[in-house]
KEKOL-210135 format. One record per residue: x, y, z negated of N, C-alpha, C, O in turn. Coordinates in pm, 1 decimal. Atoms other than C-alpha are relative to their C-alpha. Layout:
<recs>
{n_u:X; n_v:Y; n_w:Z; ca_u:X; ca_v:Y; ca_w:Z; c_u:X; c_v:Y; c_w:Z; o_u:X; o_v:Y; o_w:Z}
...
</recs>
This chain:
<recs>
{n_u:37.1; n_v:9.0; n_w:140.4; ca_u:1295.9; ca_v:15595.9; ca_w:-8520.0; c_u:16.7; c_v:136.7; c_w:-67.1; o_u:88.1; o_v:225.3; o_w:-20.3}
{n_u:20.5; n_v:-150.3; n_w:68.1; ca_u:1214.5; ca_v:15894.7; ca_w:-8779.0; c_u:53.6; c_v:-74.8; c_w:-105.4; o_u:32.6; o_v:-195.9; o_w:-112.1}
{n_u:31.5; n_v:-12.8; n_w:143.2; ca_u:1324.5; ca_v:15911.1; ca_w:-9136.6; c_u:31.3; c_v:156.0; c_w:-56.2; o_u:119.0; o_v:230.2; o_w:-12.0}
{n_u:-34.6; n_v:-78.8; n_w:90.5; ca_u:1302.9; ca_v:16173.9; ca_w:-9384.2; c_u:52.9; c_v:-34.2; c_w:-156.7; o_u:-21.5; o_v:-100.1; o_w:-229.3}
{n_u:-61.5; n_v:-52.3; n_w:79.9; ca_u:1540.4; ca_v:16236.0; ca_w:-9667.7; c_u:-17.4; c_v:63.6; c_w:-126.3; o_u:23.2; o_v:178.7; o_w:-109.6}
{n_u:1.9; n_v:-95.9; n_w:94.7; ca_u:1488.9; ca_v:16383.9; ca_w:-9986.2; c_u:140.1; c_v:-65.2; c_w:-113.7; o_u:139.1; o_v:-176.0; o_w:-167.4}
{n_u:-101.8; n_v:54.2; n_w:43.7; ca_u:1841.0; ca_v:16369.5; ca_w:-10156.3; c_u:45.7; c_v:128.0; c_w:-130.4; o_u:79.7; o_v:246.3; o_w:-130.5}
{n_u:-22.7; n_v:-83.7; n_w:165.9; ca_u:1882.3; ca_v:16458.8; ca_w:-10567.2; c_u:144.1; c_v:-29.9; c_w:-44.1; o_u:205.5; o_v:-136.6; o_w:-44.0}
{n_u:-136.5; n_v:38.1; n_w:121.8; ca_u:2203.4; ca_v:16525.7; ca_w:-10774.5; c_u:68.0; c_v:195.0; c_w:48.8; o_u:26.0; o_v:305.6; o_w:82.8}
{n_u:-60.7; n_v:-130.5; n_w:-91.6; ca_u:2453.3; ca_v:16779.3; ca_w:-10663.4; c_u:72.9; c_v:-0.9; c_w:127.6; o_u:177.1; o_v:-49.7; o_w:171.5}
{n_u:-30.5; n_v:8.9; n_w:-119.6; ca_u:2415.4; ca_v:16877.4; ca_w:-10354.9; c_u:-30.0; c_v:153.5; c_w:82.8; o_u:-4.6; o_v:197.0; o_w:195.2}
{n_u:-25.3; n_v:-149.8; n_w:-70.9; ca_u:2359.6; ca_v:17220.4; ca_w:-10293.2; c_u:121.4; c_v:87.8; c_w:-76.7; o_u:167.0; o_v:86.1; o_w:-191.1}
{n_u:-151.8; n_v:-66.1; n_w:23.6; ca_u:2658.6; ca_v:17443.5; ca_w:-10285.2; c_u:122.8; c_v:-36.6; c_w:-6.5; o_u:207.0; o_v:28.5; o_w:-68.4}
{n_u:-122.1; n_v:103.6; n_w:3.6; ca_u:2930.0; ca_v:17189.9; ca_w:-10229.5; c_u:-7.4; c_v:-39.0; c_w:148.4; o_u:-14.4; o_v:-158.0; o_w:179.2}
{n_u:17.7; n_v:47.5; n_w:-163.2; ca_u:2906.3; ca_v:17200.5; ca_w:-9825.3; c_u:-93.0; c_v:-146.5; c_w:47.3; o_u:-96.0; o_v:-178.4; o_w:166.2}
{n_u:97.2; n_v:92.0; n_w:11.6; ca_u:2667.6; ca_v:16907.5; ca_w:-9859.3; c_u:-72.2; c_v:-34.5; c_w:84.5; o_u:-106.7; o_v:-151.4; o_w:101.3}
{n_u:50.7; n_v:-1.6; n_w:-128.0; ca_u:2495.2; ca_v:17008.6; ca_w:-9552.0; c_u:58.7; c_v:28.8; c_w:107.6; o_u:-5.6; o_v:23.3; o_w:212.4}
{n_u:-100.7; n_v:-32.4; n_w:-120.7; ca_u:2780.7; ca_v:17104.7; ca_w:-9323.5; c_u:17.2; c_v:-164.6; c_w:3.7; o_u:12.5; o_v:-220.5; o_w:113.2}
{n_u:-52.2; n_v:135.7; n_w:-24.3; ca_u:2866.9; ca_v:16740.1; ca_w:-9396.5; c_u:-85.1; c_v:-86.0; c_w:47.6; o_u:-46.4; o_v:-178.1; o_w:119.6}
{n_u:128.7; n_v:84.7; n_w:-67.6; ca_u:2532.6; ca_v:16585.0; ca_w:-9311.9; c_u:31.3; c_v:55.7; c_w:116.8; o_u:79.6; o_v:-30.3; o_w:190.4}
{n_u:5.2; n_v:-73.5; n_w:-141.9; ca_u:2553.3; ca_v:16817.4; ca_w:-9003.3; c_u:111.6; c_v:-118.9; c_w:80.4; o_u:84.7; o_v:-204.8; o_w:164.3}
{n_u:-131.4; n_v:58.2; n_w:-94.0; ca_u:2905.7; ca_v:16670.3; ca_w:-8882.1; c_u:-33.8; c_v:-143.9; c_w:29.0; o_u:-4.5; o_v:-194.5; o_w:137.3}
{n_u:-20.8; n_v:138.0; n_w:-55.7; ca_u:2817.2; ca_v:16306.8; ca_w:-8914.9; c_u:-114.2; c_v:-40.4; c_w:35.5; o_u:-119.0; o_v:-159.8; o_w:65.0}
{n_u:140.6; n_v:20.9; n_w:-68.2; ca_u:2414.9; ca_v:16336.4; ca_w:-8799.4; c_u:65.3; c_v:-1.5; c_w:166.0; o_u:33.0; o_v:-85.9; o_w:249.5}
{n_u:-48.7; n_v:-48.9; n_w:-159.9; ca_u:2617.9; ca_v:16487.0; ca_w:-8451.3; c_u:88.8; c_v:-140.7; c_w:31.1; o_u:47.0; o_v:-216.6; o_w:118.5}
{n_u:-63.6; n_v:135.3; n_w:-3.9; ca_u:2855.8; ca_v:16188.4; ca_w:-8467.5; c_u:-42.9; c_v:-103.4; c_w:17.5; o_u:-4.4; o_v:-160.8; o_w:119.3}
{n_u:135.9; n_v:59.7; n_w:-22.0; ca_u:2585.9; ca_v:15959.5; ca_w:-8511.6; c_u:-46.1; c_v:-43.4; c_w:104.6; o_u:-53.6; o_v:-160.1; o_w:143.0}
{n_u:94.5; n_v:-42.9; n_w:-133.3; ca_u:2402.6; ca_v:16084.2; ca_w:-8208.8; c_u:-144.3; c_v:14.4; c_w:-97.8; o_u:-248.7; o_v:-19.4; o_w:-41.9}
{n_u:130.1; n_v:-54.9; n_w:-0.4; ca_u:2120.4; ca_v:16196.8; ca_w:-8433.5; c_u:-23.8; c_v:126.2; c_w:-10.2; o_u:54.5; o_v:218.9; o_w:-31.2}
{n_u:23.7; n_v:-118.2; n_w:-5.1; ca_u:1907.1; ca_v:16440.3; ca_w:-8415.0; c_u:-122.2; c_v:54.3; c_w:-71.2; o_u:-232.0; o_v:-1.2; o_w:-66.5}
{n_u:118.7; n_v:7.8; n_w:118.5; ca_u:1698.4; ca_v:16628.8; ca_w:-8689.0; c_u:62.4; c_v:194.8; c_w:-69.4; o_u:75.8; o_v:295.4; o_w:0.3}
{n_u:85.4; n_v:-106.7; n_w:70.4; ca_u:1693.6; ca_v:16919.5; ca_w:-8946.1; c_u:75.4; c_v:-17.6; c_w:-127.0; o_u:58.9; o_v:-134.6; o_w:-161.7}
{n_u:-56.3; n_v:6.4; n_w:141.9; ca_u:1895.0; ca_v:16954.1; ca_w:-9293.9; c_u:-47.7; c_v:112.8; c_w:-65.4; o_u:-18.0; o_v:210.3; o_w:3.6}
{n_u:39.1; n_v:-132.4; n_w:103.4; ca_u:1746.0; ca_v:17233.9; ca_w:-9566.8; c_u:37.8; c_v:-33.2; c_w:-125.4; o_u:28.8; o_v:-143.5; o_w:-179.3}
{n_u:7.7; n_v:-13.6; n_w:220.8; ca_u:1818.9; ca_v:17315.4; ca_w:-9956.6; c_u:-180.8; c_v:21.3; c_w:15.6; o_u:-242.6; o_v:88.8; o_w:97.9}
{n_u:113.4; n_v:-41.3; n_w:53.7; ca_u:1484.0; ca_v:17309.6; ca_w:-10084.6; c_u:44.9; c_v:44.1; c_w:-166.2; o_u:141.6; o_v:21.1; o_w:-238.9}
{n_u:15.6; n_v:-107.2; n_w:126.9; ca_u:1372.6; ca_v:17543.6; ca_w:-10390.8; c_u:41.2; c_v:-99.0; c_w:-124.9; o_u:78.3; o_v:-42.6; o_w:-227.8}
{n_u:-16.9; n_v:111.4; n_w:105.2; ca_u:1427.9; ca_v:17232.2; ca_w:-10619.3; c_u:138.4; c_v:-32.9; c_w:-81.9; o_u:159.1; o_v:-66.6; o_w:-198.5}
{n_u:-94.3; n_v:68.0; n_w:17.1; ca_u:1754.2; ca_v:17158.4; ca_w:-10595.0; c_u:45.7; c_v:-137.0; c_w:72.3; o_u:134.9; o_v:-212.3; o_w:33.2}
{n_u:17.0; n_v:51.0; n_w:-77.8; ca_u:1706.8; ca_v:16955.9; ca_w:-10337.8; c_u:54.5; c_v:-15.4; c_w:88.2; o_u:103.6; o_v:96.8; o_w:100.7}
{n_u:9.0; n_v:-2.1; n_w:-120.7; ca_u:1808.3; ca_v:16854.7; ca_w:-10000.3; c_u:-76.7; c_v:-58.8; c_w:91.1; o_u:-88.5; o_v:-174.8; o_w:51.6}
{n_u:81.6; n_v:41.2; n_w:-86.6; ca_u:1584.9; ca_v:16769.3; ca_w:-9712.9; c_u:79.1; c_v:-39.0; c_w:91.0; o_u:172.3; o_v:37.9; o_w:114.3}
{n_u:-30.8; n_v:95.6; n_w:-166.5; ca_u:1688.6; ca_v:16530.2; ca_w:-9388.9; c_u:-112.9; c_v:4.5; c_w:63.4; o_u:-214.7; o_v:23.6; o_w:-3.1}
{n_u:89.4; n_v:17.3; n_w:-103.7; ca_u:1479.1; ca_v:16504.1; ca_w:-9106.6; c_u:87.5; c_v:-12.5; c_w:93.4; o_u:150.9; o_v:77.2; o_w:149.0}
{n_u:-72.5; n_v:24.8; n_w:-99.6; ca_u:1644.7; ca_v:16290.0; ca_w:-8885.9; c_u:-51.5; c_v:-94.9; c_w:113.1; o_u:-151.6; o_v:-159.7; o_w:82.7}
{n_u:80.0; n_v:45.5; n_w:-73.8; ca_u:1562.5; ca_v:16130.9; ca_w:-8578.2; c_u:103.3; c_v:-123.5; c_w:159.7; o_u:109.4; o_v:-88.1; o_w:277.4}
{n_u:-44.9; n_v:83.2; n_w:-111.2; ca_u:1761.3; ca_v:15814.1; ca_w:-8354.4; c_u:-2.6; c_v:-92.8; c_w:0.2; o_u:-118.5; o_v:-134.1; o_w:-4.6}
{n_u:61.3; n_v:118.8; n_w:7.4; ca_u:1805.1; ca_v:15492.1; ca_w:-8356.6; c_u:66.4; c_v:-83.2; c_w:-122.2; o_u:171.3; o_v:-44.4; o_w:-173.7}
{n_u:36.5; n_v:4.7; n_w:117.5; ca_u:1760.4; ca_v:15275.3; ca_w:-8644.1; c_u:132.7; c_v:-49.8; c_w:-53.6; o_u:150.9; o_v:-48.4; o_w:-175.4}
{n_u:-135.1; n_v:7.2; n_w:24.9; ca_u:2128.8; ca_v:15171.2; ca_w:-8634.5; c_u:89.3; c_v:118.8; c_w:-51.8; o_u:158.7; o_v:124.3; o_w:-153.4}
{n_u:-50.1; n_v:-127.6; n_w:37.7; ca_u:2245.8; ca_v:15515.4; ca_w:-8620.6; c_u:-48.8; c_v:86.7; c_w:-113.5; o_u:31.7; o_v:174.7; o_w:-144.1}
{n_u:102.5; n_v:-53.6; n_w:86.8; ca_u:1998.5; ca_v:15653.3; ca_w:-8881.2; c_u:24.0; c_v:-112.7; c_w:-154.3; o_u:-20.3; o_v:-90.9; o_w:-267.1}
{n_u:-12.7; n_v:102.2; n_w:123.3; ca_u:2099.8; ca_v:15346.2; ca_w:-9122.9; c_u:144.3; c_v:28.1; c_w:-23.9; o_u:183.1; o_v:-7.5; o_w:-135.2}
{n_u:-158.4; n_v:8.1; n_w:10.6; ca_u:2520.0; ca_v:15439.4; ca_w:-9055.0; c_u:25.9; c_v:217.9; c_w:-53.1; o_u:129.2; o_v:279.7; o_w:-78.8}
{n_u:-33.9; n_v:-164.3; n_w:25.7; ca_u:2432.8; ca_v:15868.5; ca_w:-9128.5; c_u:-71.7; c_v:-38.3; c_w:-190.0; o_u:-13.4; o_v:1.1; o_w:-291.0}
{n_u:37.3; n_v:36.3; n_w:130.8; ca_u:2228.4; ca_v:15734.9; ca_w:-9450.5; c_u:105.5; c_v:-48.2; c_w:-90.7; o_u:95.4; o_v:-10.1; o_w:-207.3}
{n_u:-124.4; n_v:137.9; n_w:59.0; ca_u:2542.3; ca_v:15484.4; ca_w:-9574.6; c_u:72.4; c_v:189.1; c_w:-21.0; o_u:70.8; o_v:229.6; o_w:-137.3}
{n_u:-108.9; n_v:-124.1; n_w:31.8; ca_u:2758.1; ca_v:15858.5; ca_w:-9560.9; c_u:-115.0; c_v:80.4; c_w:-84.8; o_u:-71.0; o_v:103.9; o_w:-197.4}
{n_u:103.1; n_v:-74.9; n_w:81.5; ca_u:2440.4; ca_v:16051.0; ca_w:-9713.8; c_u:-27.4; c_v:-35.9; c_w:-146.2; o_u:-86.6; o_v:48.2; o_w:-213.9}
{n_u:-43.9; n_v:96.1; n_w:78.3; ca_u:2494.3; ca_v:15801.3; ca_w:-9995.4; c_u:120.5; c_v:33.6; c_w:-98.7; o_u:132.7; o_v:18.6; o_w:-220.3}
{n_u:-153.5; n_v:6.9; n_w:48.0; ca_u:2857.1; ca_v:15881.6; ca_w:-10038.9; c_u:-7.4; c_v:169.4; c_w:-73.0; o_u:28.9; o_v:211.1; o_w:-183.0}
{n_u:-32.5; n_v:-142.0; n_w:-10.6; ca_u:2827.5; ca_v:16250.8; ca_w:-10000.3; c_u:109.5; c_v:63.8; c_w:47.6; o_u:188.7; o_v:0.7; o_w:117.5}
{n_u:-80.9; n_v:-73.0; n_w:-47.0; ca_u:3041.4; ca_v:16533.8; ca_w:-9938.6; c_u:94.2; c_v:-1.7; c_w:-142.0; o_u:44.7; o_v:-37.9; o_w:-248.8}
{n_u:-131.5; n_v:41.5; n_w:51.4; ca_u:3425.1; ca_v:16539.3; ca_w:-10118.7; c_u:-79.6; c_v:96.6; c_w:-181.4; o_u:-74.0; o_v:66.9; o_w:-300.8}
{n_u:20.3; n_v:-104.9; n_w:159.1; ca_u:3278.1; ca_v:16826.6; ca_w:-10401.0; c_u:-159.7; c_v:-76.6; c_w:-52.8; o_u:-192.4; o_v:-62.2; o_w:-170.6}
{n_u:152.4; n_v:21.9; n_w:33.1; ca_u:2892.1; ca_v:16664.1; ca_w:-10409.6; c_u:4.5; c_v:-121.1; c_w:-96.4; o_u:102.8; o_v:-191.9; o_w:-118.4}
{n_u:38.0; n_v:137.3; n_w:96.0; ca_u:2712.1; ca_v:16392.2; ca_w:-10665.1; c_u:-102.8; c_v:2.8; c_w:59.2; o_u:-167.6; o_v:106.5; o_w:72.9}
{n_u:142.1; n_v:55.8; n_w:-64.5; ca_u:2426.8; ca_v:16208.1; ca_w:-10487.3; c_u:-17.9; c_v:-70.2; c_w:-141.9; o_u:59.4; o_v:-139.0; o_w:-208.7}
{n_u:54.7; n_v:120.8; n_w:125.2; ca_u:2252.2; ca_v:16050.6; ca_w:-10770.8; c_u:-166.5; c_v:-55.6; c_w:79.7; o_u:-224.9; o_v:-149.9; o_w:26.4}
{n_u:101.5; n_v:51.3; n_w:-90.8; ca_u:1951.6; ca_v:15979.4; ca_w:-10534.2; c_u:-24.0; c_v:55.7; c_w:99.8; o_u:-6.9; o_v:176.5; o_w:116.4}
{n_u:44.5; n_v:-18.5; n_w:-83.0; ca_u:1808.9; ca_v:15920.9; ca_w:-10209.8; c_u:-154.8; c_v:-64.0; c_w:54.7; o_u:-182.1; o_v:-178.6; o_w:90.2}
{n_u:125.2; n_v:68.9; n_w:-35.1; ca_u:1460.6; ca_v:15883.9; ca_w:-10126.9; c_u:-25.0; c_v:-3.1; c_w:124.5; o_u:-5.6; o_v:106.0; o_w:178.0}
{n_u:15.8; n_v:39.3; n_w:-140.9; ca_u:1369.6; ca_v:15726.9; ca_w:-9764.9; c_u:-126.5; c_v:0.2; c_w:51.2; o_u:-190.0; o_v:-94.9; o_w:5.7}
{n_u:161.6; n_v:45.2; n_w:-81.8; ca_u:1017.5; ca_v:15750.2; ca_w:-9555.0; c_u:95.9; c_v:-21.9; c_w:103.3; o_u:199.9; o_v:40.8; o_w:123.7}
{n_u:-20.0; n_v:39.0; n_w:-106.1; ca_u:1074.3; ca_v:15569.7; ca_w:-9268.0; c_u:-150.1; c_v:17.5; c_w:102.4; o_u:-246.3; o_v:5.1; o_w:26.6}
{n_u:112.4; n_v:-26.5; n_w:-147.9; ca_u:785.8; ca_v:15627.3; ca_w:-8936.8; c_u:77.3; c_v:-19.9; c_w:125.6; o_u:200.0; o_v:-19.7; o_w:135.7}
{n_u:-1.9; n_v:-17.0; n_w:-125.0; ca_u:790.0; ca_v:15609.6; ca_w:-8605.5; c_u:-91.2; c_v:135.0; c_w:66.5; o_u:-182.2; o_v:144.5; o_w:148.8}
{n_u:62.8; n_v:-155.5; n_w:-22.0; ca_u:700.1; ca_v:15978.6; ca_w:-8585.7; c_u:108.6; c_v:77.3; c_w:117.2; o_u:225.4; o_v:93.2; o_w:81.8}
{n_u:-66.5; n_v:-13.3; n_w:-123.7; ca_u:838.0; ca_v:16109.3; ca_w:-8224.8; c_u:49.9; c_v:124.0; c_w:-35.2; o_u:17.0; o_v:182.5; o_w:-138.4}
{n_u:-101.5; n_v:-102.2; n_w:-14.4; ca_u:1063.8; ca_v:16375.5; ca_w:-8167.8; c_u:-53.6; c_v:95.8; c_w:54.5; o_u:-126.2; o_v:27.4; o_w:126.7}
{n_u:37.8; n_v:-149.5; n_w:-38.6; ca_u:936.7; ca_v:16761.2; ca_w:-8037.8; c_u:62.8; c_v:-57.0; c_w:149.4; o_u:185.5; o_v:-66.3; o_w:144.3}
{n_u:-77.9; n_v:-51.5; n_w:-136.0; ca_u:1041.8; ca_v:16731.7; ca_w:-7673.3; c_u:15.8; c_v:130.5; c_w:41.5; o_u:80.2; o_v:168.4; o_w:139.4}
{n_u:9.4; n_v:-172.5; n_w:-25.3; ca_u:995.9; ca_v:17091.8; ca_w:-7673.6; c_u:129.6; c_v:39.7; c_w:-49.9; o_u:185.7; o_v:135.7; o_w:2.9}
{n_u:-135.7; n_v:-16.8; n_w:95.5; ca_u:1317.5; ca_v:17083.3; ca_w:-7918.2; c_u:106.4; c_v:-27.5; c_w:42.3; o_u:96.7; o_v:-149.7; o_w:53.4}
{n_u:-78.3; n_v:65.8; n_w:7.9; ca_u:1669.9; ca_v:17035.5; ca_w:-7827.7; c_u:85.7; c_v:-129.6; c_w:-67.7; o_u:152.5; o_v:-115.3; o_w:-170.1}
{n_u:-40.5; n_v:121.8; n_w:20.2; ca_u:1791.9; ca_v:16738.4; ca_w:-7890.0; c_u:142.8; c_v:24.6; c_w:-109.2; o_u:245.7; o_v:-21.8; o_w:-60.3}
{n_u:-113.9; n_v:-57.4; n_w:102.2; ca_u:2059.5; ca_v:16861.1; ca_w:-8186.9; c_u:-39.0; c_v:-19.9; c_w:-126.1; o_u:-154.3; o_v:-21.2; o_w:-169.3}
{n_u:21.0; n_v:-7.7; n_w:175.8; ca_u:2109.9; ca_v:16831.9; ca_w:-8551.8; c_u:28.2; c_v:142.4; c_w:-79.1; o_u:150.5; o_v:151.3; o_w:-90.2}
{n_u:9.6; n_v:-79.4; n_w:37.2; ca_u:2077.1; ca_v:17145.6; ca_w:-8715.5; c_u:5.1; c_v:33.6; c_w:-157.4; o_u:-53.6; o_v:-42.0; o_w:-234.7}
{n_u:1.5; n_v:-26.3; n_w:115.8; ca_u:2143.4; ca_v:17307.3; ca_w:-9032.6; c_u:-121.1; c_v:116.4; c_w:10.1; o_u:-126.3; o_v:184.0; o_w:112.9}
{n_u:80.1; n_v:-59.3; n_w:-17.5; ca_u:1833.4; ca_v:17508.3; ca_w:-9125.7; c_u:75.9; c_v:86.2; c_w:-185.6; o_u:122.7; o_v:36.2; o_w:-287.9}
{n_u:-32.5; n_v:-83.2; n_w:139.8; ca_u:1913.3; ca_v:17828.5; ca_w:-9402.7; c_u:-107.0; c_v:30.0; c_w:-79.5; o_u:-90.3; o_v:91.6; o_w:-184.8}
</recs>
């Protein structure tokens, strides 16, 4: 299973994405975290729909300094790069 992420409030500059990082790897998923220009954060994550529903539930909560005030969800069945390691990544 795929979903992407778009997650509003405060969330950039409060480790926000180190913390997605730690519990996407925990998880076992595997995907893609960015600040976008907005104020934004981006997910692109990618396992199974258990694991991808238990990194969302913490994406939710946030990190100890962050305010999630929203999360918007696409869900697909959009496959994974096999060309790509199989890792969750923070992208700068």
């Amino acid at each position: 299973m795929h979903v992407s992420l778009i997650v509003s409030g405060r969330v950039q500059m409060v480790r926000f994405r180190v913390f997605v990082v730690k519990w996407a790897q925990y998880y076992d998923v595997c995907g893609t975290v960015q600040n976008n220009g907005d104020g934004t954060v981006k997910i692109e994550a990618w396992g199974s729909k258990e694991s991808l529903q238990l990194l969302i539930q913490k994406v939710h909560k946030g990190s100890r300094l962050s305010r999630v005030d929203n999360v918007a969800e696409v869900w697909d069945n959009k496959g994974y790069s096999n060309s790509e390691p199989r890792i969750f990544k923070l992208i700068h």
